[in-house]
C-alpha positions, 0 to 999 in steps of 0.5 A: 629780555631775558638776562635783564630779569635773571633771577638772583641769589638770595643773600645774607651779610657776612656768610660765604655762598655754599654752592654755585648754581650749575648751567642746568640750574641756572637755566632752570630758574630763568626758565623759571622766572620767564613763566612767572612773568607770563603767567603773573596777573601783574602788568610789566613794563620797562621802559627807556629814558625817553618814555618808550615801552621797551617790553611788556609781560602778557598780563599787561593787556588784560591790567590796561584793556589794550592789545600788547602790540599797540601797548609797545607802539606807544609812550608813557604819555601818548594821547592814546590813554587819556591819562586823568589823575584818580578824580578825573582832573588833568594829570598831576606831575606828582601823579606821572610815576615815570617822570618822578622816576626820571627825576629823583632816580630813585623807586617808587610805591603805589602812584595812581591815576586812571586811563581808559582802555580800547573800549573807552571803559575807565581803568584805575591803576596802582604803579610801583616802579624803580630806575636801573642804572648803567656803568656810568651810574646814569638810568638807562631802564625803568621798570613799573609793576602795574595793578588794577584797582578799578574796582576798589576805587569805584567801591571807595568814590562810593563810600567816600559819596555816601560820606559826603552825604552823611557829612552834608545832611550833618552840617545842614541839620547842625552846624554853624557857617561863617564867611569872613572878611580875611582883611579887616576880620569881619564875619557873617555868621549863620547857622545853628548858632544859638544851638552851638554857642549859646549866644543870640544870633544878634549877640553873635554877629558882632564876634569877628576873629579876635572875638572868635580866637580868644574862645578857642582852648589856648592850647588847641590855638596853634593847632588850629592856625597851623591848619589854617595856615597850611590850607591858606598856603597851598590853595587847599580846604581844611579841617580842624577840631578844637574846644571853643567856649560857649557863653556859659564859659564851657567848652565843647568840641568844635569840627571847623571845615572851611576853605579860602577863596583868592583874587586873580593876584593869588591872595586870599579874600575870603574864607568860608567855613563851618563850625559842628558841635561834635562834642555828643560825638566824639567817641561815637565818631571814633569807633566810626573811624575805625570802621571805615579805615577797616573798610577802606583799607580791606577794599583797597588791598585786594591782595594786601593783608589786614592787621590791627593791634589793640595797644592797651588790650596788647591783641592782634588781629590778622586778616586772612590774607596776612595768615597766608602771607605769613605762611599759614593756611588760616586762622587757626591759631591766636596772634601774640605780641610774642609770636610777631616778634618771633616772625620778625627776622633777628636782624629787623628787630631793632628798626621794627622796635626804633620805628614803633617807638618813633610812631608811639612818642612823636605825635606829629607823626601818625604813620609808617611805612616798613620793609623787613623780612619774615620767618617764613615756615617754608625755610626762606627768608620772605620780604614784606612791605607794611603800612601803619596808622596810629590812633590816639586818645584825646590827650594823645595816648596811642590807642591802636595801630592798624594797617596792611602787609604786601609780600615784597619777596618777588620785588626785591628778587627782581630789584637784585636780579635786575641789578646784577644783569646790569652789572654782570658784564661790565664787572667780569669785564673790570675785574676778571683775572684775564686781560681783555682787549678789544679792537675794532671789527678790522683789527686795527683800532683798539676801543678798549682794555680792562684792568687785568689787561693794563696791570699785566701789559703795564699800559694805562687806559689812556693808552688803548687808543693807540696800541696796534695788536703787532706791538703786543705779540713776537712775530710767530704769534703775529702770524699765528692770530692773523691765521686763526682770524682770517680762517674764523677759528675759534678756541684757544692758542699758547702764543709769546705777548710783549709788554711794554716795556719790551718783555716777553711772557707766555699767554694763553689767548682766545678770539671771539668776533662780537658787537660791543657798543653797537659795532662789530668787533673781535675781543682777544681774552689772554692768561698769562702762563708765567706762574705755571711757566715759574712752577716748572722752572722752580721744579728745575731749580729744586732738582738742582739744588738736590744736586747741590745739595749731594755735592755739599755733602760729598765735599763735606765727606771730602772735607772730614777726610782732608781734616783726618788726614791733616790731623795726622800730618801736622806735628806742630801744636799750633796746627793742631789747636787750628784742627781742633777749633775746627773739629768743634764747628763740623757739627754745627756746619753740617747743621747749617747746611741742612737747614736751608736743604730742609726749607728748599724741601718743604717748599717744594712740597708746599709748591706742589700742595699750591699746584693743586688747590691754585686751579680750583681757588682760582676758578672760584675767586674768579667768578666770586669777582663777578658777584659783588659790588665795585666797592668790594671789588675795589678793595679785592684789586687793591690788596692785590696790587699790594701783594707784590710788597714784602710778606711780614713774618711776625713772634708769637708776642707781635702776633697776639697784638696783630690779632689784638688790633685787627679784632678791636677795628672788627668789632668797632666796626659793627662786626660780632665777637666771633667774626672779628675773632675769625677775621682778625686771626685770618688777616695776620695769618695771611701776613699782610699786616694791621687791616687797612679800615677801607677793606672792612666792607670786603669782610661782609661779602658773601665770597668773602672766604673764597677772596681769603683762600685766594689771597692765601695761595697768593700769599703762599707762592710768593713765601716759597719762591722767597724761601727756596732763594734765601736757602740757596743764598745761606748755602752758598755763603756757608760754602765761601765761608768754609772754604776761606776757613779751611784754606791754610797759605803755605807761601808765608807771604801778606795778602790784602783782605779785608778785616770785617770780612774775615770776621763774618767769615768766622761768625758764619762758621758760628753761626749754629752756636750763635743762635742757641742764645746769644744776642750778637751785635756787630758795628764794623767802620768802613775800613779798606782792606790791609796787608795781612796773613788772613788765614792766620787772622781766621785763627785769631776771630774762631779762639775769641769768638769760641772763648767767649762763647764758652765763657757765657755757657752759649748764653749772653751778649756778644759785641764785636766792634771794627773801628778806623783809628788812623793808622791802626784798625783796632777790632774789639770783642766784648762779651757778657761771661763771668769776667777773668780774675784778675790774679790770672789776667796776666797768665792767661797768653802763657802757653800752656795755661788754661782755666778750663777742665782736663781735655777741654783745652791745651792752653795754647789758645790764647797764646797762639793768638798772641803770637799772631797779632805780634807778627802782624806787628799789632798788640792785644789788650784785655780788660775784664770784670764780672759781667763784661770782658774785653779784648782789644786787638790793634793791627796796623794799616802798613806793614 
């Protein structure tokens, strides 16, 4: 019966668990708890849903007075016990604490009956007992702590004797009795009734109820038929006080106990009553309240602790039981107000105080029942259960309050730990990052699979039934799980599993044989390889690249050398203002280049730093897993599933709003100022996006760090292995790019290309000088490649492009446009410099002539381009004012 009553950690709302309890500490306390059973003076007893005992703790043969083995050959409602309820009458279905149980599924408190014990002695007990639940949500224990309370009961049925005795001599000395007639409202007076009312017991008689009602206070009236009412209704005697006027028109207080007598239809006929002047008695009667409810209830808590708060006077008085309950050894000090509420745990405060005040204002309500927790001086957190009733003043002031405290901490430990005994396996099943599988005892039938397992096979649940082990594995693998099963080896082999959709991984799998669901079976637990398999992979990648990247840099050295050499073999000058566009762009390639050969680097680093904490995070997360409810972990599997989406990389601005956003639905949410801060600046880190409302639960779990960490590194992996493609896809653009730039046609004859493609060729060239501050927007038609030279193309894009660059001190807007305009492509380039003026507007395609300081220019430029579109056959426009200048450049489609 152990792992039914492991014991559980205690737990606080919102903070993360700081250790996990090792194997030695965890058998430890369950050691623990076992002795505290067996040694405990309370019955235990746990039983099945059809009423049969299951287990019972030692104490439970001295609590029911019979032999554990005859307690566990028995049920619930044998013969055996004599059940009674606590008068001695039939057993009461409210009094049956099981069925109640069965029937509300929900705990119950303090239900009492008596049964007699192997002697025939009669025993009376008090039973508090809750449900445990399965997967399924339906019962499938009942758990009941039994207390003896046979000696508090026979002292109280003496008390309760002794009151019915006080009360009866009371009535016959003074009291005045009646029996009415309840269809025609006749009565039958007798009694002391000129004592009570002044009138003759002739004059009397001739009050029937009309008469009898107009003499009592109008509003004491629909107090006093409420109660008669509800006796009436529920076949039950009544007792009622109200102010009833005499013949000298005062009024005196009356106590009216009566009952109603029914025919064989269940109808009233008759009612029986006796009325008592209590008005000489009235307060006596209520310090005599309080002193039998003192002594009843200090003999009916024989381990519950006593208190009593005098409202007006606002003193408090504790028994020596509730000093030790709340963890002091006696009465060595004074009780304040203050000092409770400093005991009282933060976090109770508001339902101790909305409870108090509901008892206080309401005057129908007259007691309460508490569980909250205490400061305990031994550093815990203790659980207390406390009851209370309330009296009042004649005009309903409330007076005092008193009651009784029971430390609950071993109840509610047991209540959580029988919880997650129940729980345990079919969560770790669920949501463990392992696939589980499981087939019958000849590996033939497969009874079922977890989460894990269909997300990384990609099967649904419906499909289990009819998965065969050869489907899931190559060949080799095959045959290697046939032989580890027929020798009965246990451990773990590296084998190649098949998914559905046919491919092949490498997994981790291990075989244990079992009975699940009361049948022999054999569980396959497999972990996929693949991550590790990729960081390998990724290593070889990013050894490659370094070789690349070495490559690049010889041929950038190559290139440096060819553009040295060309430099001192052209003699025309319009090869040399090509050379000397591309002097300008070396730097800014070699920049370029160096960008994503520095991002492959830092996410080398960042897979190797992930390899180290992945092991660990992993270990945590999965055992965290295992410790929370379905709801949070729902939401852990449901993040996962979309981690697979994009991750969002946001500027500072959108960040602050994220952050902004996911703080105001924290704190809507009931979170404080500082949790919300933390969580909301842990969410947009992690780059998912706005928080989802359904994942806000997750946050006040426990693990919720560990969950966070873990995400983080999943999060992590995937940005790397992102980062490390896009470097290597901006290389190998950067190196077409260059190598269509500094490819110069020698033959002299058109080639087919494409306009749009010979600009981006360009613009990557650009690309460092782009991105200092400029605002590039590009709208390219689709247009079919042309007839053209595009080297000399190449020239014509790098002398605009850089123009206009230099015009906006690499500060501005620049638009380029290819537009389809029938017979010609007409390419537009717009940018946001200072403009030309327009005295040299027509100067500026003469050779020679340059706007821009000695040395920075040769003034061919322009002129050179020129040249260019005319041999295409095309022509060039420009329009310029301050703020905005265009060229336009028409090529024709035929040549």
């Amino acid at each position: 019966m152990e792992s039914k009553f492991t014991k559980g950690e205690s737990k606080e709302i919102g903070k993360p668990v700081e250790r996990h309890l090792s194997e030695e500490e965890t058998f430890f306390e369950v050691e623990l708890l076992t002795t505290i059973m067996n040694v405990s003076s309370t019955a235990m007893i746990v039983l099945n849903p059809l009423g049969q005992i299951r287990y019972a703790n030692p104490a439970s043969e001295s609590v029911l007075g019979i032999k554990l083995n005859d307690i566990l050959s028995r049920t619930y409602d044998a013969p055996e016990w004599k059940n009674t309820s606590l008068d001695g009458g039939p057993w009461r279905e409210e009094d049956q604490p099981f069925n109640v149980v069965l029937k509300t599924k929900k705990p119950v408190t303090d239900i009492r009956h008596a049964i007699e014990d192997a002697s025939g002695n009669k025993k009376y007990l008090s039973i508090n007992g809750s449900p445990v639940f399965d997967k399924s949500g339906e019962i499938s224990l009942l758990v009941f702590l039994i207390t003896d309370i046979t000696e508090n009961v026979v002292k109280q049925k003496k008390i309760e004797y002794d009151e019915s005795k006080y009360r009866t001599i009371t009535e016959l000395s003074l009291s005045m009795v009646y029996d009415m007639d309840v269809q025609t409202g006749e009565n039958i007076w007798g009694g002391a009734i000129q004592e009570i009312t002044g009138y003759s017991e002739d004059e009397y008689q001739k009050f029937g109820y009309k008469e009898w009602l107009d003499c009592i206070h109008q509003d004491d009236r629909e107090t006093t038929l409420q109660a008669f009412e509800e006796a009436l209704s529920n076949h039950k005697k009544f007792t009622v006080e109200y102010r009833y006027k005499t013949k000298t028109g005062k009024y005196i207080y009356i106590e009216d106990n009566g009952i109603f007598l029914y025919n064989e239809k269940g109808e009233a006929y008759r009612m029986f009553g006796a009325m008592i002047d209590r008005t000489k008695q009235i307060e006596a009667n209520i310090a005599l309240k309080e002193s039998e409810s003192r002594l009843v209830m200090a003999l009916d808590a024989a381990k519950m602790g006593i208190w009593s708060w005098d409202i007006k006077a606002k003193t408090i008085y504790w028994s020596p039981q509730t000093y030790r309950i709340y963890g002091f050894p006696g009465e060595n000090f004074e009780v304040t107000e203050n000092l409770f509420l400093e005991l009282t745990h933060k976090d109770d405060l508001e339902l101790l105080a909305k409870e108090t005040s509901l008892l206080m204002e309401d005057l129908d309500r007259t007691a309460y029942r508490l569980r909250n927790r205490i400061n305990h001086p031994d550093g815990k957190v203790h659980w207390v259960e406390a009851l209370g009733k309330i009296t009042r003043s004649e005009d309903g002031t409330p007076i005092n309050m008193r009651g009784t405290v029971l430390d609950i901490t071993e109840i509610k430990l047991n209540e959580e730990a029988l919880r997650i005994s129940d729980e345990r396996f079919e969560a770790f099943y669920q949501f463990s990052t392992e696939a589980f599988l499981i087939f019958d005892e000849n590996g033939l039938i497969a009874k079922d699979s977890n989460f894990a397992f269909q997300k990384l096979f990609g099967y649904d649940l419906e499909d289990t039934s009819k998965l065969k082990i050869r489907n899931l594995l190559s060949i080799s693998s095959l045959r290697k799980i046939r032989e580890m099963i027929a020798a009965n080896r246990t451990g773990s082999i590296e084998i190649v599993c098949r998914k559905k959709n046919g491919d092949f991984f490498p997994a981790l799998v291990s075989i244990k044989r079992f009975l699940y669901k009361n049948s022999n079976s054999i569980a396959y637990s497999i972990f996929d390889l693949s991550p590790l398999k990729e960081v390998e992979e990724l290593r070889l990648i990013n050894s490659e690249i370094r070789d690349k990247n070495d490559l690049i840099e010889k041929q950038k050295l190559e290139l440096e050398s060819a553009f040295e050499n060309l430099k001192r073999t052209q003699e025309q000058l319009i090869q040399s203002e090509k050379l000397a566009a591309l002097g300008q762009l070396i730097a800014g390639i070699a920049h370029e280049i160096n960008n994503p050969i520095g991002a492959v680097k830092a996410s080398n680093q960042n897979m190797l730093d992930w390899q180290k904490r992945y092991g660990l995070a992993s270990q945590l997360f999965r055992e965290a897993i295992l410790s929370v409810p379905q709801t949070e972990q729902k939401i852990v599997k449901s993040i996962l599933a979309n981690l697979d989406q994009p991750i969002e990389f946001y500027t500072g601005r959108e960040e602050r709003l994220r952050k902004k956003r996911n703080k105001e639905i924290f704190l809507a949410d009931g979170f404080d100022l500082r949790s919300a801060e933390e969580f909301a600046e842990n969410w947009v880190e992690l780059g998912i996006g706005e928080i989802d409302p359904s994942y806000l639960p997750l946050f006040r779990s426990h693990y919720i760090k560990v969950f966070l960490d873990y995400l983080s590194l999943e999060i992590q992996f995937r940005r790397n292995t992102r980062s490390i493609q896009l470097a290597v896809d901006r290389v190998s653009k950067i190196m077409y790019a260059l190598k269509n730039f500094s490819h110069f046609d020698t033959t002299g004859k058109k080639n087919l290309a494409s306009i749009p493609d010979t600009i981006e060729t360009v613009l990557t060239i650009y690309q460092n000088q782009l991105k200092r501050g400029i605002n590039l927007v590009k709208d390219f038609d689709p247009v079919a490649p042309i007839e053209c030279y595009p080297d000399d193309l190449l020239h014509v894009w790098t002398n605009l492009i850089y123009n206009a660059l230099q015009a906006m001190s690499f500060d501005g807007n620049l638009e380029i446009a290819v537009k389809d305009r029938g017979s010609e492509i007409l390419v537009s380039l717009k940018d946001s410099g200072p403009g030309i003026p327009k005295e040299i507007q027509s100067k500026i395609f003469e050779p020679f002539f340059t706007t821009k300081a000695p040395g920075e220019g040769s003034g061919l430029g322009l002129d050179i381009v020129n040249k260019i579109v005319k041999r295409h056959a095309g022509r060039i426009e420009l329009t310029s004012v301050p703020g905005e200048t265009i060229f336009f450049i028409y090529l024709p489609k035929q040549s």
